[in-house]
C-alpha positions in Angstrom: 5.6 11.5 -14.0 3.9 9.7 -11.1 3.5 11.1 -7.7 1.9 9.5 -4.3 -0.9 11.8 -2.9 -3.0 11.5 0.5 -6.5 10.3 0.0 -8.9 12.9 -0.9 -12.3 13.0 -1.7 -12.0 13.9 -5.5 -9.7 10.7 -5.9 -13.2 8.6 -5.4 -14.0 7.8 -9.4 -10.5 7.3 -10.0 -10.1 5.0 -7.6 -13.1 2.8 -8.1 -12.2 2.8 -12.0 -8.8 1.3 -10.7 -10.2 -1.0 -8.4 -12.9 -2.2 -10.7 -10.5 -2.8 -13.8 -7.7 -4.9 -11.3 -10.0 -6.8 -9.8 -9.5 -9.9 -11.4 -5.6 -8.9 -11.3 -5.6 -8.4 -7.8 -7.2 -11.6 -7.2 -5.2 -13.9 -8.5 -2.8 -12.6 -5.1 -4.6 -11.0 -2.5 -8.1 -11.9 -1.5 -11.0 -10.4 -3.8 -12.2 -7.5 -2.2 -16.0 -8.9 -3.1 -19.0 -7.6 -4.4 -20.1 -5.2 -1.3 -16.7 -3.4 -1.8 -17.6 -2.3 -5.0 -21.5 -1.2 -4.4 -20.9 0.4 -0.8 -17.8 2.8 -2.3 -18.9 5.7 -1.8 -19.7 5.1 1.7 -16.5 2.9 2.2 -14.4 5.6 0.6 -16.1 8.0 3.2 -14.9 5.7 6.1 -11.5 5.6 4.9 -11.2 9.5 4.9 -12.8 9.5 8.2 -10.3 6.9 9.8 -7.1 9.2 7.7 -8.5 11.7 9.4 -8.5 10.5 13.2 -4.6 9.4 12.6 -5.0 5.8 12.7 -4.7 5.3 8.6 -3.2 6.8 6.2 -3.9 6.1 2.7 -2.2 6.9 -0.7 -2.8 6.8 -4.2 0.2 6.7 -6.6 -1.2 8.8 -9.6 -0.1 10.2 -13.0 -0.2 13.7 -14.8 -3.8 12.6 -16.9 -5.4 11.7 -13.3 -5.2 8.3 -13.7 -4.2 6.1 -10.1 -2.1 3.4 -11.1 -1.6 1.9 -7.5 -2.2 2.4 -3.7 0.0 2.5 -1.3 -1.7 2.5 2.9 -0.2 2.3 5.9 -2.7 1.4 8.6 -3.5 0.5 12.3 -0.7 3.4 13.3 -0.1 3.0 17.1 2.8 3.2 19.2 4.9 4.4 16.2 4.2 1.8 14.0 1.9 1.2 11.1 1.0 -2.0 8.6 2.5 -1.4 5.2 0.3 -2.7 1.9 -0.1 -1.4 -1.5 -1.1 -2.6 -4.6 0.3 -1.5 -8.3 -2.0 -1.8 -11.5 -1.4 -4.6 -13.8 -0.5 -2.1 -17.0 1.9 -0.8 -14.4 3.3 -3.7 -12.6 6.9 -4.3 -13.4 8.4 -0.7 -14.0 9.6 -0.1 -10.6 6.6 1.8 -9.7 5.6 -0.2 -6.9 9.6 0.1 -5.4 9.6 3.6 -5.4 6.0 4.1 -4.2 6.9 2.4 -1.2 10.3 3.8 -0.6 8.1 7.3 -0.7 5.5 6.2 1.9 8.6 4.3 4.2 10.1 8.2 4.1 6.6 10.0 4.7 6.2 7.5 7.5 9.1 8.5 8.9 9.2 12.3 8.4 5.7 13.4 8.1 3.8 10.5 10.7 6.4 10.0 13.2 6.4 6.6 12.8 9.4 4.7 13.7 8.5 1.3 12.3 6.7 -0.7 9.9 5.1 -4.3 8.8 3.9 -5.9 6.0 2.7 -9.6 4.8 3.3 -11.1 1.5 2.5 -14.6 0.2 5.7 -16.5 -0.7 4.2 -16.9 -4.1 4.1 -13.2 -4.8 7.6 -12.7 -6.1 6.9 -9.4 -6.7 5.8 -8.0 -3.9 9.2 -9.9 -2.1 11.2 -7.9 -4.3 10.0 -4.9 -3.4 9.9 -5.3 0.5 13.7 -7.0 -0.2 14.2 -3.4 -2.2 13.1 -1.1 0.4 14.9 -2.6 3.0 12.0 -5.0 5.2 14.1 -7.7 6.6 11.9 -11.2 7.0 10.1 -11.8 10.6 8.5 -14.4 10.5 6.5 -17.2 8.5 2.5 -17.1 8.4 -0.6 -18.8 6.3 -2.3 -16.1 4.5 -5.6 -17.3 3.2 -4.1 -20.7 3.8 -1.1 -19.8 1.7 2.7 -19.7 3.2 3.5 -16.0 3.7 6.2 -14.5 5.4 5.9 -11.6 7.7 8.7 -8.1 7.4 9.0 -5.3 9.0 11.6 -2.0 8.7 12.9 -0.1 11.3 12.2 3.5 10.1 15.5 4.6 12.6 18.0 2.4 10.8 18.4 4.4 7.8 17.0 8.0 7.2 13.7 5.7 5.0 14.8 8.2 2.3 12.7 7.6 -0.8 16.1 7.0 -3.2 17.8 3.9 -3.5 
């Protein structure tokens, strides 16, 4: 069983032990979080609570029965009813779907639980995967873009259009 959880404090070890062992993984589609990411942590992961706590973040780890966080899922910059979507799914994980009904979860929290009536998110068009799951969850395309000087396409989902009900 997996479930997605708001960022706590305790989830700290987990997280860098699933940040550190994707790294490379992660890399190969988003840009490297570098080497200060992983040696400021504990302060970072301090900042993160801190910003979740003022209402402008809020961050999510999707997590198993043993502890273990097999992906994130944030939603950041909230103003004006909307927020940024991204999220990122382990590689031992990747391809079971978890990813598609992580987000599903956070587009119905957004909705329901942070009043938000919108969201975005950017994908490079390389990264089938992560165009499935925005195609899944209902973010309709809005735009092209460069990310890291790759062609990436730009989506966003009206939270109002349908209920953002965590089901498919």
């Amino acid at each position: 069983m997996h479930r997605l959880e708001l960022l706590r404090p305790d989830h700290a070890p987990a997280l860098l032990t699933f940040e550190r062992e994707n790294r490379a993984y992660f890399a190969a589609s988003v840009p490297d979080r570098g080497d200060p990411y992983f040696s400021g942590f504990d302060a970072r992961h301090a900042a993160l609570l801190a910003e979740q706590a003022a209402g402008r973040d809020f961050f999510h780890v999707l997590a198993n029965d043993a502890g273990e966080i097999l992906g994130r899922v944030n939603l950041v910059d909230a103003a004006d009813g909307e927020a940024e979507l991204g999220y990122r799914i382990a590689q031992r994980a990747a391809g079971q779907g978890l990813a598609t009904a992580a987000v599903r979860e956070a587009c119905h929290l957004a909705a329901t639980e942070y009043g938000l009536t919108a969201l975005r998110a950017v994908t490079t068009l390389d990264n089938t995967g992560s165009l499935t799951v925005l195609a899944r969850t209902g973010f309709l395309p809005a735009g092209e873009l460069l990310v890291d000087d790759r062609p990436g396409r730009r989506f966003t989902r009206d939270l109002r259009e349908r209920t953002a009900d965590p089901t498919p």
